[in-house]
C-alpha positions in Angstrom: 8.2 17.7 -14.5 8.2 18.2 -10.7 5.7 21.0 -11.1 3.7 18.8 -13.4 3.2 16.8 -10.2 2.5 19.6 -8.2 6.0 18.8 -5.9 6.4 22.1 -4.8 7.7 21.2 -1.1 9.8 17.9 -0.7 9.4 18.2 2.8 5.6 18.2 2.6 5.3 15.9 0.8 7.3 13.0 2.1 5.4 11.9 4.9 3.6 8.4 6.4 -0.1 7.9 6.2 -0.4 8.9 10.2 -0.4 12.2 8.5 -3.0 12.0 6.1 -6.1 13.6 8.2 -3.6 16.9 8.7 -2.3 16.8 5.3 -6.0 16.1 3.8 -8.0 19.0 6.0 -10.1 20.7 3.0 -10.1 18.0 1.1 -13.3 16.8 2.8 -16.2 18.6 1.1 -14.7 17.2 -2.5 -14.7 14.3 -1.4 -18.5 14.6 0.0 -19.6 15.8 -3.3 -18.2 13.5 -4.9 -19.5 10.3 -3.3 -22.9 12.3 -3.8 -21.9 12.3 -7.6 -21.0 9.0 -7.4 -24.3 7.4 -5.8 -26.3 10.3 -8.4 -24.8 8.6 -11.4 -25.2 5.3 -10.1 -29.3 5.9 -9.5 -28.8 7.1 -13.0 -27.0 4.2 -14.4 -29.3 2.1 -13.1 -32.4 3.8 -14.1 -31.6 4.5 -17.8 -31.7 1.9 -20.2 -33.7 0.6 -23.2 -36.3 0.3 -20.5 -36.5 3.2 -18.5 -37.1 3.1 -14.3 -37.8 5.3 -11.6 -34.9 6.1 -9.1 -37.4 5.0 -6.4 -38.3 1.8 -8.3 -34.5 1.2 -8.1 -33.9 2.1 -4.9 -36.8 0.1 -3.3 -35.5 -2.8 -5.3 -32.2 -2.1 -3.7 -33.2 -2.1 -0.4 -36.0 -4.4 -0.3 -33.1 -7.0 -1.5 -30.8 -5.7 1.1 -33.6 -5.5 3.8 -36.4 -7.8 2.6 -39.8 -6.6 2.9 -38.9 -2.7 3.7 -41.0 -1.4 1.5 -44.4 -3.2 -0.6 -43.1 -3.7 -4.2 -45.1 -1.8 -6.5 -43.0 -2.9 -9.2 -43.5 -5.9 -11.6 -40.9 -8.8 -11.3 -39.4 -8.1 -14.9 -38.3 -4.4 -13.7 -37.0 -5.9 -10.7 -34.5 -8.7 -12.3 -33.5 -5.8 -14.3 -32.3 -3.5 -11.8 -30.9 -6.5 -9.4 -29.5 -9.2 -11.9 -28.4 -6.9 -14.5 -28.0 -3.1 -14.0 -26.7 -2.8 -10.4 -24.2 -5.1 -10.5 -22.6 -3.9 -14.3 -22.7 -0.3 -12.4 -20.7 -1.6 -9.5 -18.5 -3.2 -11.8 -17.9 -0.3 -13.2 -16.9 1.6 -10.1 -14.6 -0.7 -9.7 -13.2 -1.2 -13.0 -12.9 2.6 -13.1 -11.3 3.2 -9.4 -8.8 0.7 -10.4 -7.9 1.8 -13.3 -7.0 5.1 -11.9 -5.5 4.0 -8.8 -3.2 1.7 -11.4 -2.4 5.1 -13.5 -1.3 7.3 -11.0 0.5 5.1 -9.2 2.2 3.7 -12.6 2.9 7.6 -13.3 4.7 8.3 -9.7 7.1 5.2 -10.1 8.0 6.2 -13.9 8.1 10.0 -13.3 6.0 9.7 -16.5 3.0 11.6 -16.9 2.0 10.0 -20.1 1.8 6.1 -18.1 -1.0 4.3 -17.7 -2.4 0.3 -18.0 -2.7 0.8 -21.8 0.2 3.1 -23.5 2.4 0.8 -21.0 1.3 -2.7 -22.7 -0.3 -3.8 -19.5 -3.8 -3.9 -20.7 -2.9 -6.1 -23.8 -0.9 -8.2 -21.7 -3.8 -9.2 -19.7 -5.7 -9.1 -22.7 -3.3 -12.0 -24.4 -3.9 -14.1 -21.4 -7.5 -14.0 -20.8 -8.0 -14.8 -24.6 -5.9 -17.9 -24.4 -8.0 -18.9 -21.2 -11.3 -18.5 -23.5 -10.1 -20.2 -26.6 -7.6 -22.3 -26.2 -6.4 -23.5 -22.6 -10.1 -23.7 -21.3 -11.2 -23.2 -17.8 -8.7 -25.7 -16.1 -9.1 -23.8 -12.6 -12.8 -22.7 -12.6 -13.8 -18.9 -12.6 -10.3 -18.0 -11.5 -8.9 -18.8 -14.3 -9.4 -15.8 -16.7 -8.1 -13.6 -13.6 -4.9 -15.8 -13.3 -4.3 -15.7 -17.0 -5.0 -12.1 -17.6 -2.8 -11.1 -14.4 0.2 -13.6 -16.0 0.2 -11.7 -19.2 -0.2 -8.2 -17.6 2.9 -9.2 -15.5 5.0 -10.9 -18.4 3.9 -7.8 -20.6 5.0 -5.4 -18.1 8.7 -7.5 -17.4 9.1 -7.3 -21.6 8.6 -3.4 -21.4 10.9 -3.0 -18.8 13.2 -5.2 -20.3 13.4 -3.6 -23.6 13.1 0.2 -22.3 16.8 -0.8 -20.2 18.1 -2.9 -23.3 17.6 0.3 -25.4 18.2 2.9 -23.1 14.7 3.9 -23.4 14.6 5.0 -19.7 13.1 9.0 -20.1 9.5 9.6 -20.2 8.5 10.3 -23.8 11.1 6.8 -24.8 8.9 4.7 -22.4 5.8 5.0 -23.4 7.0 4.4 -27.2 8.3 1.0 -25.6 5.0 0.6 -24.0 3.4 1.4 -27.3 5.5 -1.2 -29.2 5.3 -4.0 -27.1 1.3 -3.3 -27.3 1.2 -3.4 -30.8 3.3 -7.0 -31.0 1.4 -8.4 -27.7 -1.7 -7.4 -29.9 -1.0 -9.2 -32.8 0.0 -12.3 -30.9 -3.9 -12.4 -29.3 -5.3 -11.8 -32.8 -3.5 -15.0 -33.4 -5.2 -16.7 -31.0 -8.3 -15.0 -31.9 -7.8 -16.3 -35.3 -6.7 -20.2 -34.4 -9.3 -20.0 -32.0 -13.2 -21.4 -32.0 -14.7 -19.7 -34.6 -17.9 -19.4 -32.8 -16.4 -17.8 -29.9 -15.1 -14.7 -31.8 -17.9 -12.6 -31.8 -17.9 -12.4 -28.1 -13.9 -12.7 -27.4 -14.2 -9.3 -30.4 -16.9 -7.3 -28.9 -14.9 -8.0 -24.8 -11.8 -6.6 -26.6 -13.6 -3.6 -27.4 -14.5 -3.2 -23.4 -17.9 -3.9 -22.0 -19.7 -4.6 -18.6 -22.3 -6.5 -19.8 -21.2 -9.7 -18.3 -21.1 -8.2 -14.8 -22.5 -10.6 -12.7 -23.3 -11.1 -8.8 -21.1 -14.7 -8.0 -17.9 -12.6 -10.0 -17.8 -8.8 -8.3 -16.2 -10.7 -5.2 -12.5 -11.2 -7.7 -12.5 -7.7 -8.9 -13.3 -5.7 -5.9 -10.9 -7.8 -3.2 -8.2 -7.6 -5.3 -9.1 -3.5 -5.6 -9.5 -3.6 -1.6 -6.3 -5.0 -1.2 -4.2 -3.9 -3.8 -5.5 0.0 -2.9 -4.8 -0.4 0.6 -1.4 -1.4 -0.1 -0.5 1.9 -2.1 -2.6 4.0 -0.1 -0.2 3.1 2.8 3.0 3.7 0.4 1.8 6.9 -0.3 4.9 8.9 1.5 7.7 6.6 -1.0 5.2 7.3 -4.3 5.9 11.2 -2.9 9.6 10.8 -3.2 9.6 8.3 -5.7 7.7 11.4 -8.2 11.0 13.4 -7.2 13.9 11.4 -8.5 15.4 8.1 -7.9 18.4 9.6 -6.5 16.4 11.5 -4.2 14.2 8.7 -3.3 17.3 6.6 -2.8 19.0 9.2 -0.1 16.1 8.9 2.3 16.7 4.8 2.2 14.1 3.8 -0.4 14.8 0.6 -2.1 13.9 2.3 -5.8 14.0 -0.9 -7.9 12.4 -3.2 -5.4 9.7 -0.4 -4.9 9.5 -0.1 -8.9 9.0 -3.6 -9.0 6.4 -4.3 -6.7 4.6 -1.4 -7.9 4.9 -2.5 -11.1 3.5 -6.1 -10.1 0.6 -4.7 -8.4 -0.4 -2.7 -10.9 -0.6 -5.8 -13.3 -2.9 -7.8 -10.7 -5.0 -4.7 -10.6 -5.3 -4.3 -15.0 -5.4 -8.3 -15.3 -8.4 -8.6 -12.9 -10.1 -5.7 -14.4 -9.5 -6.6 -17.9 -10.7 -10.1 -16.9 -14.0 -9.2 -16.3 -14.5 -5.9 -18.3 -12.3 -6.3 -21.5 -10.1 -3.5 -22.6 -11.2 0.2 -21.6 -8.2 2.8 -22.0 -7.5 6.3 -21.1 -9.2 5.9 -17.6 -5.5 5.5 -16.0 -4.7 8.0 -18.2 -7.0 11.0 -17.7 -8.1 10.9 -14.4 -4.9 11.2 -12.8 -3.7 14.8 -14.8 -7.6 15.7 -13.5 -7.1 15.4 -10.1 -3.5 16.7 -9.6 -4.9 19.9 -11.2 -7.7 20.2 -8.9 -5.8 18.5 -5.5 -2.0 19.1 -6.1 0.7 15.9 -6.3 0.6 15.0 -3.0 -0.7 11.4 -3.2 -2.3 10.9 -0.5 -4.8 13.0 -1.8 -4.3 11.8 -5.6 -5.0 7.8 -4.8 -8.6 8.6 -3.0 -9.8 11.1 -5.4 -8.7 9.7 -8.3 -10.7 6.4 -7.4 -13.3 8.0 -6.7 -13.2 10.4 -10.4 -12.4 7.1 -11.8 -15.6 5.3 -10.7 -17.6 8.4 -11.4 -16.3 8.9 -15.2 -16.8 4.8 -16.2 -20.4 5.0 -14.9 -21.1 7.6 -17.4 -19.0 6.0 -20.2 -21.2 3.4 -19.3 -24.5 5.4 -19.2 -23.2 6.8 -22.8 -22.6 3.5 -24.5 -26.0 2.0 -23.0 -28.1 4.8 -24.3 -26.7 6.3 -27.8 -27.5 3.3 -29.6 -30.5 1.8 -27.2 -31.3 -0.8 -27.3 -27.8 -1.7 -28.9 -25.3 -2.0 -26.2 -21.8 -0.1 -27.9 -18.5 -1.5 -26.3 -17.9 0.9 -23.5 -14.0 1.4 -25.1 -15.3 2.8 -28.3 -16.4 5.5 -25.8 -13.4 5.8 -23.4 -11.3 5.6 -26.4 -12.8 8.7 -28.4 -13.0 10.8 -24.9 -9.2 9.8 -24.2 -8.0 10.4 -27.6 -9.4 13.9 -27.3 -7.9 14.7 -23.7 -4.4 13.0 -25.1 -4.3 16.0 -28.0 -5.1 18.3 -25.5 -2.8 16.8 -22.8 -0.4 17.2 -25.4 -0.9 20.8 -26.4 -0.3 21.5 -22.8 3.2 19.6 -22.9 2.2 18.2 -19.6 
């Protein structure tokens, strides 16, 4: 397992974030290229579509809105509400819907030593799927826009206490064990929302349905501000725990010896993780395998140290949900497929492979 995680060297690995421009020399030009990938596949995302655009139609629109009257438009109105109102900000949504996602997976793989966790073997993602269908159908907005979020985060977070509870009361505590925990309580948590699904507005279905399935579709501008503050903060958080999610992918007894608090860490981590799925399944649905995938991708290419895992995997993350994205917009144009249908077939396919491997 520990060279799974690419722990070769506790002692160079256990160290605070005042380290991480010495421990992170090299790892600038990948991280160059891929921010150029990233803003490549964006101008892509954007440009593709059942109406196609120009990358410098897009990108005048961009910046004429950012810095009005930069450029004349030589572009029609229609082509412009397209690329501003609808396609920009469903591709920033899903940057970050897909950072989080894999900032939420490796970190939910360094706490569990598991390296089959992520948001949706572990339950998470159904949780906050139960809670943001009872918001839709049943309890109604009673707190405005925030109340999806709240919901979805509640039943990420109870989801998340149930797995733990049951993996201690059966001694399910090893790797492969956990994720069959995770994999039950999904199942039950599951049928309880197609419960509520089923009791619920008949009229709504079709929509509450086709966001189970995982979409960005109702990305819009007033509702990027929830997602991405509670990615800024929620990131910075672990990005600054980085050294304890080191020793923490080395053993709890280790961890505990160098004065690490392992089941308060644990915890928290584990509560974080369900603000970051809740929010993101709030306003995308449920896309799996991004936690998953992106993690085991990185380590191979940066090592287990995570203060170089966390950045690149966000940034992988972003990149490989803009093209799920870009897939699911164009194979069935002008149909728009659920973005999970996608995710779901790529990660079921890197999950057989992860598992000839045996990680």
């Amino acid at each position: 397992m520990l060279s799974h995680f690419g722990i070769n060297n506790l002692q160079n690995n256990i160290k605070g974030p005042l380290t991480f421009f010495k421990i992170n020399k090299g790892l600038g030009p990948l991280i160059f290229i891929s921010v150029i990938i990233l803003i490549i596949s964006l101008s892509i995302a954007i440009s593709v579509g059942a109406v196609q655009i120009s990358t410098g139609t897009v990108w005048g629109v961009i910046i004429n809105k950012l810095y009005p009257e930069t450029f004349e438009p030589l572009w029609n109105k229609g082509r412009e509400a397209i690329v501003w109102n609808v396609r920009f900000p469903r591709s920033l949504l899903a940057i970050i819907v897909g950072s989080g996602l894999a900032i939420v997976g490796a970190s939910l793989q360094a706490v569990t030593r598991n390296p089959l966790a992520d948001p949706h073997l572990l339950g998470i993602s159904s949780g906050g799927a139960f809670g943001a269908i009872l918001a839709l159908l049943h309890t109604g907005l009673f707190i405005g826009l925030l109340t999806v979020p709240l919901m979805a985060f509640l039943g990420a977070l109870v989801a998340t206490s149930i797995v733990l509870g049951v993996s201690r009361f059966t001694a399910s505590t090893s790797a492969d064990r956990l994720v069959l925990v995770g994999v039950a309580v999904s199942f039950i948590i599951m049928a309880g929302a197609n419960i509520l699904i089923f009791l619920g507005d008949h009229r709504a279905t079709h929509t509450v349905v086709f966001w189970m399935l995982g979409g960005l579709g109702f990305a819009q501008w007033d509702h990027l501000i929830y997602p991405l503050a509670t990615l800024f903060l929620c990131s910075m958080w672990l990005f600054l725990k980085t050294d304890i999610l080191n020793a923490m992918t080395v053993g709890d007894e280790t961890a505990t010896t160098l004065g690490i608090r392992v089941e308060n860490f644990r915890l928290i981590v584990f509560t974080i993780c369900a603000l970051i799925t809740g929010v993101m399944v709030a306003f995308s649905g449920m896309i799996g395998f991004i936690g998953l995938m992106v993690p085991h991708v990185v380590r191979m290419i940066v090592g287990g140290n995570y203060l170089r895992v966390l950045p690149v995997s966000a940034l992988f993350g972003a990149i490989l949900l803009l093209w799920a994205d870009i897939t699911a917009r164009t194979i069935m144009a002008p149909e728009d497929m659920p973005i999970g249908i996608v995710t779901g077939l790529v990660g079921g396919v890197f999950f057989v492979w992860l598992l000839r491997r045996k990680f």
